[in-house]
C-alpha positions as CSV (number, residue, x, y, z in Angstrom):
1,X,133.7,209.4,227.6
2,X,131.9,208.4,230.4
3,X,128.9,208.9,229.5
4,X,129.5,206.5,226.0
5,X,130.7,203.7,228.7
6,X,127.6,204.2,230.6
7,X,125.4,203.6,227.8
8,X,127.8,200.8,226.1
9,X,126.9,199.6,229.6
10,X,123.3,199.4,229.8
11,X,123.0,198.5,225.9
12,X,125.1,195.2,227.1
13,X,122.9,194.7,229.7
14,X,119.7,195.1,227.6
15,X,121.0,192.3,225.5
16,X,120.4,190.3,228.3
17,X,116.7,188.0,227.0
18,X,116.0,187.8,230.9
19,X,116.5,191.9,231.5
20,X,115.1,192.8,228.1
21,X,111.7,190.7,229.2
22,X,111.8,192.5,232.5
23,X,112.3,196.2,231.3
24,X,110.9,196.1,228.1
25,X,107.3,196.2,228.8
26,X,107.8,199.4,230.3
27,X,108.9,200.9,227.3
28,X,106.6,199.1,225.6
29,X,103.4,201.4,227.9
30,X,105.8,204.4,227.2
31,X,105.8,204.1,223.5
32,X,102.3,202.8,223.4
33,X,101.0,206.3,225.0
34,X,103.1,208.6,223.3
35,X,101.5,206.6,219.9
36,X,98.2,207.4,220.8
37,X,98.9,211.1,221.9
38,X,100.4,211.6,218.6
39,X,98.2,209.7,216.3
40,X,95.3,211.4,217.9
41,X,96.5,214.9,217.4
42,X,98.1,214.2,213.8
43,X,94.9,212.8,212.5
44,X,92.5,215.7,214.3
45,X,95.0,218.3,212.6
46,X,95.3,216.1,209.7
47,X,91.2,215.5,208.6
48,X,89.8,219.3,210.6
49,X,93.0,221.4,210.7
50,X,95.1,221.4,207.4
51,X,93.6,223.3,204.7
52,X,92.8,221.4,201.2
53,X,95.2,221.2,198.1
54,X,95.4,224.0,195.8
55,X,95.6,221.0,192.8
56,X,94.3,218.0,194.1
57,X,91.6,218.8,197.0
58,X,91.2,216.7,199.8
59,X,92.2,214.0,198.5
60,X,95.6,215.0,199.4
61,X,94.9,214.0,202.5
62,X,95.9,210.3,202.0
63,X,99.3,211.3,202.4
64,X,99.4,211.1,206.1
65,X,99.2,207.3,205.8
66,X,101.1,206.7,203.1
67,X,104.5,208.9,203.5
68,X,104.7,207.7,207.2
69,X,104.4,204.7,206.1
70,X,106.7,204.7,203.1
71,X,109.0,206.2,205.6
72,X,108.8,203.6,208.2
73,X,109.2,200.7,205.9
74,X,112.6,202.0,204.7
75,X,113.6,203.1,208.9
76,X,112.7,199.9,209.3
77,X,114.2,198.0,207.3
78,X,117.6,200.1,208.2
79,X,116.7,199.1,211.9
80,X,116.8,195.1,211.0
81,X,120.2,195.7,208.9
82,X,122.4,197.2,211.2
83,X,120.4,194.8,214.4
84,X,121.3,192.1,211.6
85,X,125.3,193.2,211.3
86,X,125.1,193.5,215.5
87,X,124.1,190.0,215.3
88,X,126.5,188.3,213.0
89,X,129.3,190.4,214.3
90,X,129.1,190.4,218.2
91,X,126.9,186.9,218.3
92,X,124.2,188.9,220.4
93,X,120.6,186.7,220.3
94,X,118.9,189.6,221.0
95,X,120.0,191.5,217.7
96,X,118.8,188.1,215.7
97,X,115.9,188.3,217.7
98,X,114.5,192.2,216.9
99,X,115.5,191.7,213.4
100,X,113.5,188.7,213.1
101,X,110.4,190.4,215.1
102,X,110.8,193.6,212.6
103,X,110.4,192.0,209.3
104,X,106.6,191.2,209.6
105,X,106.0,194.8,210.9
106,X,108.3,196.4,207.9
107,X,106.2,194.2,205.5
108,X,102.8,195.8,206.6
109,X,104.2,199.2,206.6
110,X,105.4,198.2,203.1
111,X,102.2,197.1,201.7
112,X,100.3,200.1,203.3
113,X,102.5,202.4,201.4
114,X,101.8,200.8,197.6
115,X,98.0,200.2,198.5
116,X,97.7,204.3,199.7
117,X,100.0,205.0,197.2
118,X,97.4,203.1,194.5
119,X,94.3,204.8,196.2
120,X,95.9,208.3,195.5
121,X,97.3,207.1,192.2
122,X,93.7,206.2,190.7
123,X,92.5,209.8,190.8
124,X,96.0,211.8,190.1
125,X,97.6,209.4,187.6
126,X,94.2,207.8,185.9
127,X,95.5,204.4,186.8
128,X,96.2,202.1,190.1
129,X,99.6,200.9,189.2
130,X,102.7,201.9,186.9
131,X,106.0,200.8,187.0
132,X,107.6,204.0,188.3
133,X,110.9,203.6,189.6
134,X,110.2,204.5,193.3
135,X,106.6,202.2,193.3
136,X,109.0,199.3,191.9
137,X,111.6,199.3,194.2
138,X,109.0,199.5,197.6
139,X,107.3,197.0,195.8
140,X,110.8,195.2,195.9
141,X,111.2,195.8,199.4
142,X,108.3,193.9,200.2
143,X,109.4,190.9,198.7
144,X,112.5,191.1,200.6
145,X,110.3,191.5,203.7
146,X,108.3,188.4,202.3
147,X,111.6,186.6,201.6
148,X,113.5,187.7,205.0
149,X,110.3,186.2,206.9
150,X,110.2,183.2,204.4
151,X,113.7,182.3,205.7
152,X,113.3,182.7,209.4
153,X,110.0,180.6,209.3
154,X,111.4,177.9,206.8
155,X,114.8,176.7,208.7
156,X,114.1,175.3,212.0
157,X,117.2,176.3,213.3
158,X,117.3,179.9,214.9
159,X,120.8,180.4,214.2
160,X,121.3,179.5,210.8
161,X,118.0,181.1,210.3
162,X,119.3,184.3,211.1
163,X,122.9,184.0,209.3
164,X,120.4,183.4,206.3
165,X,118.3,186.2,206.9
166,X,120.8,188.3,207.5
167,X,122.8,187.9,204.1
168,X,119.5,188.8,202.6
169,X,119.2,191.5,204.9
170,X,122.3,193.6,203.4
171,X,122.3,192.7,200.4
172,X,118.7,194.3,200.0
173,X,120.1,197.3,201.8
174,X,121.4,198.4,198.1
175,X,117.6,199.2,197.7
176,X,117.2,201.8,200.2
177,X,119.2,204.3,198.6
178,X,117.4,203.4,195.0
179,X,114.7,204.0,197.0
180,X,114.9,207.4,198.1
181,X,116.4,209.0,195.0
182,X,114.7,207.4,192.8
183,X,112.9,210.3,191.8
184,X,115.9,212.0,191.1
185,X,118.0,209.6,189.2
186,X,115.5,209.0,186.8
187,X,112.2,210.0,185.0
188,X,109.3,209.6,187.3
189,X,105.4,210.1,187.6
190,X,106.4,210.4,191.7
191,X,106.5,213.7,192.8
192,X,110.0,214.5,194.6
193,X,110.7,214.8,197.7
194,X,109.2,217.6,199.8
195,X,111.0,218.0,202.6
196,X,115.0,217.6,203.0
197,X,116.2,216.6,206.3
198,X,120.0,217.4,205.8
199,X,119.1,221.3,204.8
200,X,115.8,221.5,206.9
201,X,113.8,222.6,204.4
202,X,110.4,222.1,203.3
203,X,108.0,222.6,200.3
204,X,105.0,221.7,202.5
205,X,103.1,224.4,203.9
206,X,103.6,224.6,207.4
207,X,99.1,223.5,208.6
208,X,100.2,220.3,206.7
209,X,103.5,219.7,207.7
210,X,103.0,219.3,211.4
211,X,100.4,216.7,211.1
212,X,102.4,214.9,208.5
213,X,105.5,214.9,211.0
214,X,103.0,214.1,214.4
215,X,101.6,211.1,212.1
216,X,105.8,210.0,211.2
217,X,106.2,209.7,215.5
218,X,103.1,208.3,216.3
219,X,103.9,205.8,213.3
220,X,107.9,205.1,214.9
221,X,106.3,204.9,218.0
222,X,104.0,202.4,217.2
223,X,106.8,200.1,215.8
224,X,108.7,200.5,218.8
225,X,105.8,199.4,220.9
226,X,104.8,196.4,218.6
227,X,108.4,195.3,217.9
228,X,109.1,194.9,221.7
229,X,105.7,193.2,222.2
230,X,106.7,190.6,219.7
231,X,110.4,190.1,220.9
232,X,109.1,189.7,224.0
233,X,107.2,186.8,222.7
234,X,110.4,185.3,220.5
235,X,112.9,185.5,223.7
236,X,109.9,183.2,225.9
237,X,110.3,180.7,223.1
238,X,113.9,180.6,222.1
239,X,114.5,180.8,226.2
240,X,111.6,178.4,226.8
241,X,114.4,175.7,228.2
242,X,115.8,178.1,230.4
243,X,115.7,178.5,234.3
244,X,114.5,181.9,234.5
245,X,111.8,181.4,232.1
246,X,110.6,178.4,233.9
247,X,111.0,180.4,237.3
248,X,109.0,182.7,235.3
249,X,106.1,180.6,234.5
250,X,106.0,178.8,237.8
251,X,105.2,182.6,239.2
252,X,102.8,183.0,236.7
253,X,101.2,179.8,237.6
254,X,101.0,180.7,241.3
């Protein structure tokens, strides 16, 4: 029990904008190494180390881009919903404020998942696009992205910016699901899902599974790095009236 308050503790203090600046750029060198360590390795293992396809060659070999990245644009989008619900439930800025800075990110991981997915579609399918239940729905996920950063940049107020985000924000949460069993609810050119994380099991042979999951942290912890680089930047601005902000850029002036 004490170890729950502990960390109920820090979180509340985290929330802080002034001790979230201060700390989080520390995390922000952590994550930022452990990305590169991991990217580095997944891709060595990935292009020299992992043997090629019994069916489709080597130009499997898209897939670690585009499943991290379909992954992270669904974790991400998770991420803003429930920083979203923290927001508009407990009034915390700083939940507004990492949902906000998570949407552009979530949009690029989107898009990088549909264009791989098209690159690998063109030589296994014949064609760059269909309208296969699991390419739809990322490619509705997107436009939420688009729409969710649409609404924060259109209202000029932060707040009601973020109640309107946020409403968007869980009601798209309805696609997440659709998402990942799309290609078992229906009828789909998608291949199914490989690996199950409930039963720890996987249909990927082991030389191409540890890249794929080495290229799924470096990917996390390059949104962890980037999202606090960017909040950093949104607490300056919404804080820029502030004393300890102007403090701040008096000793950066010195």
């Amino acid at each position: 029990m004490n170890i729950f308050k502990v960390i109920w503790a820090f979180l509340h203090k985290f929330a802080s904008p002034k001790y979230f600046y201060t700390v989080s750029r520390y995390f922000i060198a952590v994550f930022g190494v452990l990305c590169f360590g991991l990217m580095t390795t997944g891709l060595y293992f990935a292009l020299f180390n992992s043997p090629p396809d019994y069916q489709q060659g080597e130009s499997y070999r898209i897939m670690y881009i585009h499943v991290p990245a379909a992954w992270m644009s669904m974790f991400i989008y998770m991420v803003m919903a429930v920083a979203s619900a923290i927001g508009l439930v407990w009034q915390i800025k700083l939940a507004d404020i990492m949902a906000a800075s998570s949407a552009p990110i979530g949009a690029w991981f989107a898009f990088l998942a549909l264009a791989t997915g098209s690159l690998w579609g063109k030589p296994m399918w014949g064609t760059w696009w269909v309208w296969d239940a699991r390419l739809t729905s990322e490619l509705i996920l997107l436009f939420l992205y688009l729409g969710i950063i649409a609404l924060n940049s259109a209202i000029e107020d932060k707040r009601t910016a973020a109640r309107a985000s946020t409403i968007l924000t869980l009601v798209g949460v309805v696609n997440i699901p659709i998402i990942h069993y799309s290609v078992v609810w229906w009828n789909t050119l998608h291949q199914g899902s490989s690996i199950n994380v409930l039963k720890g099991t996987s249909s990927i042979h082991i030389d191409m599974l540890i890249p794929l999951l080495l290229m799924a942290l470096a990917f996390k912890f390059f949104y962890f790095s980037v999202v606090l680089m960017r909040a950093r930047c949104e607490v300056l601005s919404r804080e820029r009236n502030t004393r300890w902000v102007q403090e701040w850029v008096a000793d950066q002036a010195r």
